[in-house]
N, C-alpha and C positions, 0 to 999 in steps of 0.2 A: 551557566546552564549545565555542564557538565556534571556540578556540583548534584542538582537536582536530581539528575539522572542516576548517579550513583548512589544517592539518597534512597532510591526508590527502586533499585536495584535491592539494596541492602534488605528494602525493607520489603518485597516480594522473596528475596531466601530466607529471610526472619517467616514469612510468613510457612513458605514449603516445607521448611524445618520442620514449624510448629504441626503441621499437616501430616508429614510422613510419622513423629512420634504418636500424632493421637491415633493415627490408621495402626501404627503396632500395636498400641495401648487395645484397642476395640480387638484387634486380630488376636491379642492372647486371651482376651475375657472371653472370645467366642469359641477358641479352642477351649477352653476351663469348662464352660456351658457344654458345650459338646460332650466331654469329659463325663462330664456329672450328671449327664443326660443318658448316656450310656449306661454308667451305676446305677441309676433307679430303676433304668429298664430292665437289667439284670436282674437287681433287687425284685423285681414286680413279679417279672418270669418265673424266679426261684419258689417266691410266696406262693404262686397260684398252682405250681405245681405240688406244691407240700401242700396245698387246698385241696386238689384234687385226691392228693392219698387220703389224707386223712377223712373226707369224702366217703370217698372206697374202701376203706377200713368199715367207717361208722355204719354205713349201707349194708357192710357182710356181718357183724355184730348185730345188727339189728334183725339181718334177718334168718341167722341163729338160732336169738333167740325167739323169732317167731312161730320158726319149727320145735323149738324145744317145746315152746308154750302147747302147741296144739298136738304135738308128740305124748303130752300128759294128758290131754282129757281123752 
């Protein structure tokens, strides 16, 4: 009886084992994800603001030259 019991001992820490590496495993891919979640947001913020310039550029170019246009007739 003993035997069994250390048996399944063994085989309850084989299993915690198995348990605590896949929770790291999952805990660093969710840090990575986090990570990279962050960069595209950056990434997005930076894009939409260089949207907005060039935006605001296009908008005072245009309407330039729609003063220039009626500056002529």
């Amino acid at each position: 009886m003993p035997d069994s019991v250390e048996i399944r001992l063994a085989e309850l820490e084989t299993r915690i084992s198995f348990q605590e590496h896949a929770l790291t495993e999952m805990s660093d891919a969710l840090a990575a994800q986090r990570m990279e979640t962050y960069r595209q947001t950056e990434m997005l913020q930076r894009a939409l603001e260089e949207l907005k310039t060039l935006r605001s550029q296009h908008a005072g170019e245009a309407g330039q030259r729609h003063a220039e246009a009626v500056g002529q007739h």
